[in-house]
C-alpha positions as CSV (number, residue, x, y, z in Angstrom):
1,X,0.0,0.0,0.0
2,X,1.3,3.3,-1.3
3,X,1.3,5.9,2.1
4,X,-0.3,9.3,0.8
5,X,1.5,12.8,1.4
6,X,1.0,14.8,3.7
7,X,-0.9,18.2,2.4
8,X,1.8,21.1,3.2
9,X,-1.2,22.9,5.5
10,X,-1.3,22.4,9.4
11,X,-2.5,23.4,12.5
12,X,-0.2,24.6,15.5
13,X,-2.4,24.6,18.6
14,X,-1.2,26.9,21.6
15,X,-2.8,24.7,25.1
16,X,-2.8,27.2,27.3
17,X,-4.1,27.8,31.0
18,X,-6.4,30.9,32.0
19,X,-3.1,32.0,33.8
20,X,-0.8,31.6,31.1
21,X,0.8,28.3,31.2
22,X,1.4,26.9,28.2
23,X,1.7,23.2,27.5
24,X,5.0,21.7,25.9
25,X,5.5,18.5,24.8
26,X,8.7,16.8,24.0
27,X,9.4,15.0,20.5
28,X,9.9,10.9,20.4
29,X,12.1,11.1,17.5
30,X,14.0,14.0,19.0
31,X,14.9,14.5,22.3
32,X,15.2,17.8,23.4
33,X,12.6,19.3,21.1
34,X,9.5,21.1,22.7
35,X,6.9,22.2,20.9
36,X,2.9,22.9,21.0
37,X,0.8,20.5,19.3
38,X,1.0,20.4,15.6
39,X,-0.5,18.5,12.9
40,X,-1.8,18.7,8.9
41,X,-4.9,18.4,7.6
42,X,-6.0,15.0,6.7
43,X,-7.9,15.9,3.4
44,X,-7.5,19.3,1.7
45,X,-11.6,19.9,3.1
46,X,-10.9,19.0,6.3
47,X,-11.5,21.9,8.6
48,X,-8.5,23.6,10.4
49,X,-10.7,24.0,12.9
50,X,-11.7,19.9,13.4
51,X,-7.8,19.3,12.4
52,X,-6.8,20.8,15.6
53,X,-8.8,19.4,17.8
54,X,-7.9,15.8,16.4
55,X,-4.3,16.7,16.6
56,X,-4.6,17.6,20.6
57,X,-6.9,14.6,20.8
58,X,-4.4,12.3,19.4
59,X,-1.4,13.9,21.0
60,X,-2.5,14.8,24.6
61,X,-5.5,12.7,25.0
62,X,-7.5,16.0,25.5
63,X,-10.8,16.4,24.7
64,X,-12.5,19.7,26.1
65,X,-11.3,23.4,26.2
66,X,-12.5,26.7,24.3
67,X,-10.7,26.7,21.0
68,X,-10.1,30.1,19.4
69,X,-8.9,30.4,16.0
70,X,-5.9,33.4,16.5
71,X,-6.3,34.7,12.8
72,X,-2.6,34.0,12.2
73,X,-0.8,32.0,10.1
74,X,2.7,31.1,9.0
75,X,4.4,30.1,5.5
76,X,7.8,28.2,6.3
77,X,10.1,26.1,5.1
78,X,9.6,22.3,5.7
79,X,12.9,20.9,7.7
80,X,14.8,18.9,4.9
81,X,14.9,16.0,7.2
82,X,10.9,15.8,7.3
83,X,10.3,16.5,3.6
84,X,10.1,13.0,2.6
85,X,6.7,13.5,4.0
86,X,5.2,15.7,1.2
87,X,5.1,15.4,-2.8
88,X,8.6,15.9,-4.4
89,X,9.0,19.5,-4.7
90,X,7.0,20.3,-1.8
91,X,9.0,22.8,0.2
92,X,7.0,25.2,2.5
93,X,4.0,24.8,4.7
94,X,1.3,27.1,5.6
95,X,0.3,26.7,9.6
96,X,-2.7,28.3,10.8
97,X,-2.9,29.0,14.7
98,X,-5.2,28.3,17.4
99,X,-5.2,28.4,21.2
100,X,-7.0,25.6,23.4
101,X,-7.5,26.9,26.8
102,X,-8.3,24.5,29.3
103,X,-8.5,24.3,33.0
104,X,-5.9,24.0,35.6
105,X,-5.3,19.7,36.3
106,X,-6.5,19.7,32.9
107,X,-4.9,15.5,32.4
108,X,-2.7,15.3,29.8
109,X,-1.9,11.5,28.0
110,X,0.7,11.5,25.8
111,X,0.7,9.0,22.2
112,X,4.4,7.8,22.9
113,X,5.2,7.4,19.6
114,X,4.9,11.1,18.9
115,X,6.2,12.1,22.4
116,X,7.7,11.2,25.1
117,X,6.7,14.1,28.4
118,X,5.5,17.1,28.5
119,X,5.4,20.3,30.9
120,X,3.7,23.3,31.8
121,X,5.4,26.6,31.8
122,X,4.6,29.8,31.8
123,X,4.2,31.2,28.7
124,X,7.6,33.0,28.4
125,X,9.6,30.2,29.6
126,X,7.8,27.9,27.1
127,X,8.6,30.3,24.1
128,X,12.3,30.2,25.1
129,X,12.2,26.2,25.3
130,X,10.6,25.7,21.6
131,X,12.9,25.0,18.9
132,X,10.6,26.2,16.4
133,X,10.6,29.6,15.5
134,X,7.4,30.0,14.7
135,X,5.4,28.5,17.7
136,X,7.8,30.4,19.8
137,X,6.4,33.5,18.2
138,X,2.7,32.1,18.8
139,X,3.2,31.3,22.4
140,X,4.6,34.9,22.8
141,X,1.3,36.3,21.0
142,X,-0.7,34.5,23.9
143,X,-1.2,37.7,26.0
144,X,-3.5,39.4,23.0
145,X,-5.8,36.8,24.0
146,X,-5.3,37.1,27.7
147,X,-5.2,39.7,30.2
148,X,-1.6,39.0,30.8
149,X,1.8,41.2,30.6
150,X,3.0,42.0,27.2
151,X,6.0,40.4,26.4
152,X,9.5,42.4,26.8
């Protein structure tokens, strides 16, 4: 059986607390890499909106939450070590963002062959732990959403 592409449009879904901590979770296939959840769109109708609540279904188990979509969105370029994933010549992805906010105790339950643990931090402290650029730069727009301190 001949695995399909993935489309080059995704989700990047900011968990967040009322207070401002943000939920991080740790890549299985590497370690040291924190990140929000992320995840494309399964069909090119699929709704960004059901898209990311089956990504954080599938990656943290949770279910509930407000979901807001943030009106933002990002065009990169694909790491050349996950391009394999996409149609030859596919180089850039388009992610649209979203924050979950979900209640304090909120359980996470990881799928361990995605990741392997996860933390919450507040939300300038999990910026500074991402390694990607851009959901650094979407955790940091968390206080427009909030009545938090701007970032400095």
């Amino acid at each position: 059986m001949t695995r399909a592409h993935k489309i080059p449009v995704s989700v990047l879904v900011v968990i967040h607390q009322p207070d401002g901590q943000v939920l991080l979770i740790e890549r299985a296939d590497k370690a040291g890499y924190w990140q929000s959840v992320t995840g494309s769109v399964d069909t090119e109708d699929e709704p960004l909106d059901r898209t990311a609540r089956r990504e954080v279904e599938e990656e943290t188990g949770i279910t509930g939450g407000t979901l807001h979509d943030w009106q933002l969105s990002n065009v990169y370029e694909i790491y050349p070590v996950w391009r394999h994933r996409y149609a030859p010549g596919v180089t850039h992805n388009t992610e649209h963002v979203f924050g979950l906010t979900v209640p304090p105790g909120t359980p996470v339950r990881l799928s361990p062959r995605e990741h392997t643990r996860h933390a919450w931090l507040p939300w300038r402290e999990a910026a500074d732990r991402c390694f990607s650029p851009s959901n650094a730069e979407a955790i940091l727009q968390l206080p427009r959403f909030l009545t938090l301190p701007p970032a400095t």
